[in-house]
C-alpha positions as CSV (number, residue, x, y, z in Angstrom):
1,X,105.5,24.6,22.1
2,X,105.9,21.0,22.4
3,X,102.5,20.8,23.3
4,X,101.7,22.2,19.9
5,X,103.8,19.9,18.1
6,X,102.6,16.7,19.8
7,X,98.8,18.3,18.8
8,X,99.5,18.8,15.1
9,X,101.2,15.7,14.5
10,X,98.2,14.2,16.0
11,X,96.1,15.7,13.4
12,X,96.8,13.3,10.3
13,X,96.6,10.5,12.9
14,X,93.2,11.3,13.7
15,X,92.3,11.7,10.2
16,X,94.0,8.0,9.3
17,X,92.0,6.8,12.1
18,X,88.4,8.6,11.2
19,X,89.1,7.0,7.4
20,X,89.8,3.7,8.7
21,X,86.8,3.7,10.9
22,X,84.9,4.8,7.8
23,X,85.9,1.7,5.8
24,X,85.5,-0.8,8.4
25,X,82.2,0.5,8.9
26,X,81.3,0.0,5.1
27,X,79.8,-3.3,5.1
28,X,77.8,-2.6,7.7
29,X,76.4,0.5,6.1
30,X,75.8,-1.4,2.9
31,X,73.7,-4.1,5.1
32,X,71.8,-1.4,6.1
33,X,71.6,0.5,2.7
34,X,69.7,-2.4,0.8
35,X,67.6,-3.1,3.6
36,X,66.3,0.2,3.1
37,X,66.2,0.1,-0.6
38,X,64.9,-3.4,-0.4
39,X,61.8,-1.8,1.6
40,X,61.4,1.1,-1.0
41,X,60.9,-1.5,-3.8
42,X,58.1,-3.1,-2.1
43,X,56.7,-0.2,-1.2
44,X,53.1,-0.4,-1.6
45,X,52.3,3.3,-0.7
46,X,53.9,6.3,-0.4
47,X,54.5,6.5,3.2
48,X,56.3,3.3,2.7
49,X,58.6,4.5,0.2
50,X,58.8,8.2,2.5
51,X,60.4,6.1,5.6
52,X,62.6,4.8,3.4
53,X,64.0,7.8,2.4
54,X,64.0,9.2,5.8
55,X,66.2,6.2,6.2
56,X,68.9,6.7,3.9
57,X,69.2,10.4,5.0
58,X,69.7,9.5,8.5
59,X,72.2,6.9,7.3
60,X,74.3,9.9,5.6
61,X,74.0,11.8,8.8
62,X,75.6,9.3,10.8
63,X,79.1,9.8,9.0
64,X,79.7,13.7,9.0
65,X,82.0,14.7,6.5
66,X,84.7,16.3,9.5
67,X,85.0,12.9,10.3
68,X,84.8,10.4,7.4
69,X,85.7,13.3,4.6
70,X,86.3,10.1,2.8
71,X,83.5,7.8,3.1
72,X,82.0,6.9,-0.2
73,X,78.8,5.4,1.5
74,X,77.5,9.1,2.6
75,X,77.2,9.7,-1.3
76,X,75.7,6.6,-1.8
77,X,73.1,7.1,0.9
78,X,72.1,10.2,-0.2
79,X,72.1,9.6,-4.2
80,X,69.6,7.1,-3.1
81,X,67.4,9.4,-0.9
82,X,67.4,12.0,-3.8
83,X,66.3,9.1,-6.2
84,X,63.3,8.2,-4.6
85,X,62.8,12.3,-3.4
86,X,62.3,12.3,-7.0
87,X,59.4,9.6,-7.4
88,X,57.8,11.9,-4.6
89,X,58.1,14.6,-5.9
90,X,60.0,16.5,-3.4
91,X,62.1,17.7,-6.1
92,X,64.2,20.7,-4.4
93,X,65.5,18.5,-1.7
94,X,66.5,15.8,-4.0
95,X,68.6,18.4,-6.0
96,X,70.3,19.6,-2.8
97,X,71.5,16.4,-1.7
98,X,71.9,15.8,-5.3
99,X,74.2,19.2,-5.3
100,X,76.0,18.4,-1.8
101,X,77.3,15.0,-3.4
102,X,78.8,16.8,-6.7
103,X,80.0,20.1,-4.8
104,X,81.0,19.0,-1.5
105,X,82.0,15.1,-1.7
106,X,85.0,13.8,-3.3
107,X,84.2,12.0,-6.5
108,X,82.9,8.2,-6.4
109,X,81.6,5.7,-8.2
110,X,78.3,7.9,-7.5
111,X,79.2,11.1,-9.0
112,X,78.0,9.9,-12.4
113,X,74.8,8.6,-10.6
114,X,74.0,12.2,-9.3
115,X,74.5,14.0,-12.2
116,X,72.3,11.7,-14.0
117,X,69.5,11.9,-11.5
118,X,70.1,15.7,-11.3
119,X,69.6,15.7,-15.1
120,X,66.4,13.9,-14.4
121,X,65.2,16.6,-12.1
122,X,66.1,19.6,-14.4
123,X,64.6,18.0,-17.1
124,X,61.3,17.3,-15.4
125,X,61.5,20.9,-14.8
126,X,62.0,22.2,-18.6
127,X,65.4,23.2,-18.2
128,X,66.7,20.7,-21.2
129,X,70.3,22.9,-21.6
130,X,71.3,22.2,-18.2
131,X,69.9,18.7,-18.2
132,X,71.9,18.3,-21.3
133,X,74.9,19.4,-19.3
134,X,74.6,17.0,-16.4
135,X,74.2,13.8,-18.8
136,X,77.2,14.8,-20.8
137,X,79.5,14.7,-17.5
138,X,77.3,11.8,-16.9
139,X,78.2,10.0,-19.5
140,X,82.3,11.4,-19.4
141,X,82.1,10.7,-15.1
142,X,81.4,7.1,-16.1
143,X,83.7,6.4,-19.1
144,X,86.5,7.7,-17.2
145,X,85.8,5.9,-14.1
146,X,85.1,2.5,-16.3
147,X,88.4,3.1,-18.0
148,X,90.3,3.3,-15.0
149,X,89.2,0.2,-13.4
150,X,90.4,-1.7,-16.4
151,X,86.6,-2.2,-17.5
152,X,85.7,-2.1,-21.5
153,X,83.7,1.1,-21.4
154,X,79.9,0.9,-21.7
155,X,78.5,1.7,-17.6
156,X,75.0,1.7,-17.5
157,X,74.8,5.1,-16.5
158,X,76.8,6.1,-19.6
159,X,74.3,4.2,-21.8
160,X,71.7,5.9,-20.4
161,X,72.8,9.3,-20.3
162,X,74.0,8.9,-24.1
163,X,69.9,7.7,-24.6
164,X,68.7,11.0,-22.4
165,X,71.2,12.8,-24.7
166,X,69.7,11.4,-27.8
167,X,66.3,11.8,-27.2
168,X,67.0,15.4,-26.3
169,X,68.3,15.7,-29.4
170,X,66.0,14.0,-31.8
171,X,62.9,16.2,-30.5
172,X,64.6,19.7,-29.2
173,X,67.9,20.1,-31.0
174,X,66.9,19.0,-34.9
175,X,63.4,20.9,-34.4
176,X,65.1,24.2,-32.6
177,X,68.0,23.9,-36.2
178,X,64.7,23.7,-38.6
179,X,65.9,19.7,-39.2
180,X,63.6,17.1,-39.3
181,X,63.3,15.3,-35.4
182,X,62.9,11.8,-37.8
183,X,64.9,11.4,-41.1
184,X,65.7,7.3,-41.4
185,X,63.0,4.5,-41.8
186,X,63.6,0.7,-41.7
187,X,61.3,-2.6,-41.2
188,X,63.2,-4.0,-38.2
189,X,61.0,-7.2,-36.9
190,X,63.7,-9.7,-37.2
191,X,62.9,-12.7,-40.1
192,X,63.8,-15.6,-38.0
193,X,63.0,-14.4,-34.5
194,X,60.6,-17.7,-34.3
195,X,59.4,-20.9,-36.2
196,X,57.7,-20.0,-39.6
197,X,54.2,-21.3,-37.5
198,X,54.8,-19.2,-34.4
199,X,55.2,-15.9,-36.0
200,X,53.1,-13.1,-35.7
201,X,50.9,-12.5,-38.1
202,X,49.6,-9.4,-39.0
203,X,50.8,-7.4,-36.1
204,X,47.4,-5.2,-35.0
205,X,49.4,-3.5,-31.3
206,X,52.7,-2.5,-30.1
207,X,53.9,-0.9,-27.1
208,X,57.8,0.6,-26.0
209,X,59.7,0.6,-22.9
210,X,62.2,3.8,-22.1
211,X,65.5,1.6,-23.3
212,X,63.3,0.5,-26.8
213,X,62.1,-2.7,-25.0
214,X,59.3,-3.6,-27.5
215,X,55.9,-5.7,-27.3
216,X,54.4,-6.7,-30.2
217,X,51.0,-9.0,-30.5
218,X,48.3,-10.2,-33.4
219,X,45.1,-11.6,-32.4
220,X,46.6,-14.2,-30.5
221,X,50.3,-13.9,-29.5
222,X,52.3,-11.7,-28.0
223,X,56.0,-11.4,-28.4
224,X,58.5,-9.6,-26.2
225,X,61.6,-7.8,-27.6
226,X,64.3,-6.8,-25.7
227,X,66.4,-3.4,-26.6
228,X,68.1,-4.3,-30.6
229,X,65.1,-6.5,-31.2
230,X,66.4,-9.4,-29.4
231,X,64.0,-12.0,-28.5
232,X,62.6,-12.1,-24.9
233,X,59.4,-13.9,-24.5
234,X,56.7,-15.4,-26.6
235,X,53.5,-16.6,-25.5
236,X,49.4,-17.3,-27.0
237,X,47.0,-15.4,-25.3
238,X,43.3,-15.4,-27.4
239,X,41.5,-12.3,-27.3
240,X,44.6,-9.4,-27.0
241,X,44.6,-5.8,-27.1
242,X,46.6,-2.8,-26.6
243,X,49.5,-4.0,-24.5
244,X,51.9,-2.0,-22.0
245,X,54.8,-1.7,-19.6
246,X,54.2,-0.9,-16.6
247,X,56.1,-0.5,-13.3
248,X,57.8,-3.2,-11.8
249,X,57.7,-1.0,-8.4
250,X,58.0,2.5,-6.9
251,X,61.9,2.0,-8.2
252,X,61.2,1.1,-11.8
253,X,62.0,-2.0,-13.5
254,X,59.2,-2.9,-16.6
255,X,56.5,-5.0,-16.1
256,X,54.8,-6.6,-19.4
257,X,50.9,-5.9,-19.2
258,X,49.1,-7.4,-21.7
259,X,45.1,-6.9,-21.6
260,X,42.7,-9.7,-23.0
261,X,38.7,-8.8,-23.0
262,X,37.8,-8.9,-19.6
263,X,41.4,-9.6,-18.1
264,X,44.4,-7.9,-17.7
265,X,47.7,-10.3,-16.8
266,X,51.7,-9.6,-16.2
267,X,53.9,-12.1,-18.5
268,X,55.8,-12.5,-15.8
269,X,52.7,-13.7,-13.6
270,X,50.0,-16.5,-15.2
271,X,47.6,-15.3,-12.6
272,X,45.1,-12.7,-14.5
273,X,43.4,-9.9,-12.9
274,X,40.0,-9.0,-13.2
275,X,38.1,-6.0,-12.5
276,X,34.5,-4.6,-11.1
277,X,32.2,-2.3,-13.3
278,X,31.8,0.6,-11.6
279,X,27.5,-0.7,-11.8
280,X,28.5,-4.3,-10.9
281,X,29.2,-7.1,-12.3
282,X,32.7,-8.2,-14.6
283,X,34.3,-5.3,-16.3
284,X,35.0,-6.5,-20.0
285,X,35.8,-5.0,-23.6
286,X,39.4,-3.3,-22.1
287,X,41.1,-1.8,-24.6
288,X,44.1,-1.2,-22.2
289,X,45.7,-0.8,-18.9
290,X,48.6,0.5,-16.8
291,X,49.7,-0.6,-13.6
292,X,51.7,2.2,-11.6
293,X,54.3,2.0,-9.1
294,X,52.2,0.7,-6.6
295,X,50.6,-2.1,-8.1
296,X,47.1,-0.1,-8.5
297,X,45.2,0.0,-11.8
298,X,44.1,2.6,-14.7
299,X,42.1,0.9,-17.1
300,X,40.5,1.8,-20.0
301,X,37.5,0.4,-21.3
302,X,34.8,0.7,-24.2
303,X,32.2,-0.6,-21.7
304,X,32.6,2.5,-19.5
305,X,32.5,6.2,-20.3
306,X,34.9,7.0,-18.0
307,X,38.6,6.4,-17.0
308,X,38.6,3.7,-14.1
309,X,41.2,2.9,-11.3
310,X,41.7,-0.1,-9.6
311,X,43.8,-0.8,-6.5
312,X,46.5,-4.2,-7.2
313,X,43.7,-6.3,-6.5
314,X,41.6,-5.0,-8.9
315,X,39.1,-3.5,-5.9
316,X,37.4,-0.1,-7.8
317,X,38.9,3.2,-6.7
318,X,37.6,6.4,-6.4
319,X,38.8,8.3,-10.0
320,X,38.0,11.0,-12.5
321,X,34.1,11.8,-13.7
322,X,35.0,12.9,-16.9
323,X,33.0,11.1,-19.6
324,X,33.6,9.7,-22.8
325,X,32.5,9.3,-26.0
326,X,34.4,6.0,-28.0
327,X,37.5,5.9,-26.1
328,X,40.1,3.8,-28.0
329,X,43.6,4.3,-26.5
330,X,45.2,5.8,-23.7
331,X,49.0,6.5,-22.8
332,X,51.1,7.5,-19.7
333,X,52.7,11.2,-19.6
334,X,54.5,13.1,-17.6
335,X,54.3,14.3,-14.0
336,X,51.8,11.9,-13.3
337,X,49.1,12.5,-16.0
338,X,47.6,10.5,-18.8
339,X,45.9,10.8,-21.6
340,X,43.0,9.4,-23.5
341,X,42.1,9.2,-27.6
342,X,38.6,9.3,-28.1
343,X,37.5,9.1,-31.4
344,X,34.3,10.7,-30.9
345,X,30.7,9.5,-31.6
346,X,27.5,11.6,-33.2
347,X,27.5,15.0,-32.4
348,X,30.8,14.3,-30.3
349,X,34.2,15.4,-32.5
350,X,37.5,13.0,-31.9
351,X,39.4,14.8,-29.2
352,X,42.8,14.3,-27.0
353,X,41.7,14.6,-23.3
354,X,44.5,15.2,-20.9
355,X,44.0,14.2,-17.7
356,X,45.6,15.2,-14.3
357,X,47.4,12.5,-11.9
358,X,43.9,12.8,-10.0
359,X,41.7,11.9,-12.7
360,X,40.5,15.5,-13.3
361,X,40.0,16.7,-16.9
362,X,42.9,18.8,-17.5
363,X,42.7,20.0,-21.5
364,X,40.7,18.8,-25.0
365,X,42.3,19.1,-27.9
366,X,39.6,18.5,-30.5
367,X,41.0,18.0,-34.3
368,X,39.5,17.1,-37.6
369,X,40.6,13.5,-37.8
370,X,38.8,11.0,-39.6
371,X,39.7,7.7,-37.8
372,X,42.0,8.4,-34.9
373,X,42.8,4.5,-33.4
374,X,46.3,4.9,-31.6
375,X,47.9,7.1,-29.4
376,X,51.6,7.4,-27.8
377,X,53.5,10.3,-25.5
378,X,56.8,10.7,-25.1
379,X,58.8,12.1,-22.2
380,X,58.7,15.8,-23.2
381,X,54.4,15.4,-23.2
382,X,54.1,15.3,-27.1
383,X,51.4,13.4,-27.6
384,X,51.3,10.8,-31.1
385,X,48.1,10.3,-32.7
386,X,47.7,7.5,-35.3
387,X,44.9,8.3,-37.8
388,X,44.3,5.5,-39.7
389,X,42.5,6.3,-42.7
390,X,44.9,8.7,-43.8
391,X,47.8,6.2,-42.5
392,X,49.7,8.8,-40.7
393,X,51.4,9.8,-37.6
394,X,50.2,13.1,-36.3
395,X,52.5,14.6,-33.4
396,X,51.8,17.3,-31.1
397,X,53.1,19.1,-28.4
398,X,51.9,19.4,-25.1
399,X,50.2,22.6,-25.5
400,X,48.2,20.8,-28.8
401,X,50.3,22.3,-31.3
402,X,51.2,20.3,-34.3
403,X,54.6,19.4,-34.3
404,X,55.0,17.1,-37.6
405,X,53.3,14.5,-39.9
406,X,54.6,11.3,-40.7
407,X,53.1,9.4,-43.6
408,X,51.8,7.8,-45.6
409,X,55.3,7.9,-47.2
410,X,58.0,7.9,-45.0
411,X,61.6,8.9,-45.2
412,X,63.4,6.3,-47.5
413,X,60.5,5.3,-49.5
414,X,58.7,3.0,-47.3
415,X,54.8,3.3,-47.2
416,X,52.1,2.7,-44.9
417,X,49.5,0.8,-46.2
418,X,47.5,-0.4,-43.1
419,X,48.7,0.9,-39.6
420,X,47.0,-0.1,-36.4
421,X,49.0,1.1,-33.5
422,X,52.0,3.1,-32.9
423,X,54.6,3.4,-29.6
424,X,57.4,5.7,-28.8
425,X,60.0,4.9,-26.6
426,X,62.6,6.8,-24.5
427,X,65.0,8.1,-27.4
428,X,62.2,9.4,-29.4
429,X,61.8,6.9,-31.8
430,X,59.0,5.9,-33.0
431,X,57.5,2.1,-33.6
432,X,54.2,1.3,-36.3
433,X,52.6,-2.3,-35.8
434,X,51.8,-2.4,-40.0
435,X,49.2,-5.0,-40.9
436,X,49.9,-5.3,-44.1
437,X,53.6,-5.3,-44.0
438,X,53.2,-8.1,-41.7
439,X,56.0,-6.1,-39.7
440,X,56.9,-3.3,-37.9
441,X,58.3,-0.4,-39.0
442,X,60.6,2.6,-37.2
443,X,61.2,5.8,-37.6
444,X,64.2,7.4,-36.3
């Protein structure tokens, strides 16, 4: 019997003892966390980014819940693996260690985190109810967290989820109610956002990050806007086309892309890239380009009938054979694919080409426009078609549906008089560089 006692009393001792060992291991663990993350952002490959996973999972194995049940770095480590399980694509092990950190860990400072990535998951998958769900205790995880540790509230995964939320919103929730997914209009490029002699003038392309990070450029100058329009970076580049974001790396972050003729060049880099035709010599005439999470290339230009990719050098890649017409814009979409506007040319109608992550023709939509010239896509895969001539915004979903049209008058009263290039960005709103406005003009 005493034996007993002396055996239970032990028990909380052991516990104390486990928990203690857990926090004095923490810095450690944290050392060994960003190393690994550190490796998955300069990942140039997807094996790179894989042992980096592997990683972090082995990291979470190495403090078994029976003997740290309190360790906050096992949910760390494997909110982390399920993050870049996502960029794989290995999504049904991400969403069980995703799971095993909201059902069988006790809540963190990374609880929010995996509802928000779960969210992501579910979302990718169609399931926009129980994504919905996951970014609303997102969103309530992290005010309530922020509140307690004296912070004003406003985490960054609250922000986000509250933009997932809207978005959701704007293009399922108003259209599913018969409402309208756009019913405000307002010219927002800011009056004194430069000198009277730096400002753009006549504003010909724009392009939107997920957060509504904003580029806007004329014929010579490009200007970078960070989310509310506030002034990032301005700079003269001759010779400018359709500009992008692209990834930073593997783990996000925006890169500025801006394309000029027969370069393409980061505004965060002064060294420009240059490419190879696919039957040699310089490739020039690029209407735009996207540089993935890898640093490789997908460029698009009028000089080639076909959709080329380049590795970060700018060496030619084997790609998609699928020829085209008079291509004049292409845009990212999800899963991995793109898609390409191509306006057509003699006995060849304007058509929306969707294109696998491999560069195999996918789908055609082929429509009746007159002068198509811009094209945008949005999270969900609705694809935004500019037609000039008749100075509207055609939107469609992914199946080629029409969805809405925009213009040329728009909700309160504002026309379009000469549109040349339209973005969306990750709430669904969407951004019209207007010519003759001499501004931009949003639709929300």
């Amino acid at each position: 019997m005493k034996t007993k006692i002396r055996f239970a009393a032990a028990i909380p001792v052991l516990s104390l003892l486990a928990a203690t060992g857990a926090r004095g291991q923490q810095p450690s663990l944290d050392i060994e966390m960003n190393e690994a993350l550190a490796a998955a952002r300069s990942a140039t490959s997807a094996a790179g980014l894989e042992a980096a996973r592997e990683e972090l999972l082995e990291l979470s194995r190495r403090y078994p819940r029976r003997l740290y049940p309190e360790f906050p770095g096992r949910s760390r480590a494997l909110v982390e693996a399920a993050t870049l399980g996502r960029v794989l694509g290995v999504g049904n092990a991400a969403a069980g260690e995703l799971l095993q950190v909201l059902e069988r860990e006790p809540e963190s400072d990374w609880t929010p985190r995996a509802h928000l990535e779960l969210a992501e998951l579910v979302l990718t998958a169609g399931d926009w109810e129980l994504a919905a769900d996951h970014l609303w205790r997102a969103r309530q995880a992290a005010l309530l967290r922020a509140a307690g540790d004296g912070d004003q509230p406003g985490d960054e995964v609250a922000v986000i989820a509250l933009e997932r939320m809207t978005r959701i919103d704007r293009l399922i929730l108003r259209p599913l109610a018969g409402k309208k997914p756009w019913t405000r209009t307002r010219i927002v490029l800011p009056p004194n956002y430069l000198p009277e002699k730096q400002q753009l003038k006549r504003p010909r392309a724009i392009a939107a990050g997920p957060r509504g990070e904003v580029l806007v450029a004329d014929d010579s100058r490009i200007v970078q806007f960070g989310p509310e329009w506030t002034l990032e970076t301005t700079r003269q580049i001759r010779g400018l086309t359709r500009p992008s974001f692209g990834q930073a790396g593997p783990l996000g972050g925006l890169v500025p892309v801006v394309p000029s003729g027969s370069t393409v060049m980061r505004l965060d880099d002064p060294s420009p890239t240059r490419f190879e035709r696919p039957s040699g010599g310089r490739l020039e005439q690029i209407v735009t380009a996207f540089r993935g999470p890898y640093g490789d290339w997908t460029v698009l230009s009028r000089q080639v009938d076909v959709v080329l990719r380049y590795d970060p050098q700018g060496r030619l890649l084997d790609f998609g054979t699928a020829t085209l017409a008079r291509p004049v814009d292409m845009a990212l979409g999800p899963n991995g694919r793109f898609l390409v506007l191509d306006a057509g040319q003699g006995d060849e109608p304007p058509a929306l080409l969707t294109f696998r992550p491999d560069g195999q023709l996918e789908t055609t939509l082929s429509a009746n426009w007159r002068r198509p010239t811009a094209l945008d896509v949005d999270r969900f895969g609705n694809a935004y078609v500019l037609e000039e001539r008749a100075r509207q915004v055609l939107v469609y979903d992914p199946e080629g549906r029409p969805i809405a049209t925009l213009g040329p008058m728009l909700p309160g009263n504002i026309e379009l008089r000469a549109p040349s290039d339209i973005a969306v960005d990750g709430m669904g709103r969407i951004f019209i560089a207007e010519r003759r406005l001499n501004n931009v003009v949003a639709l929300e």
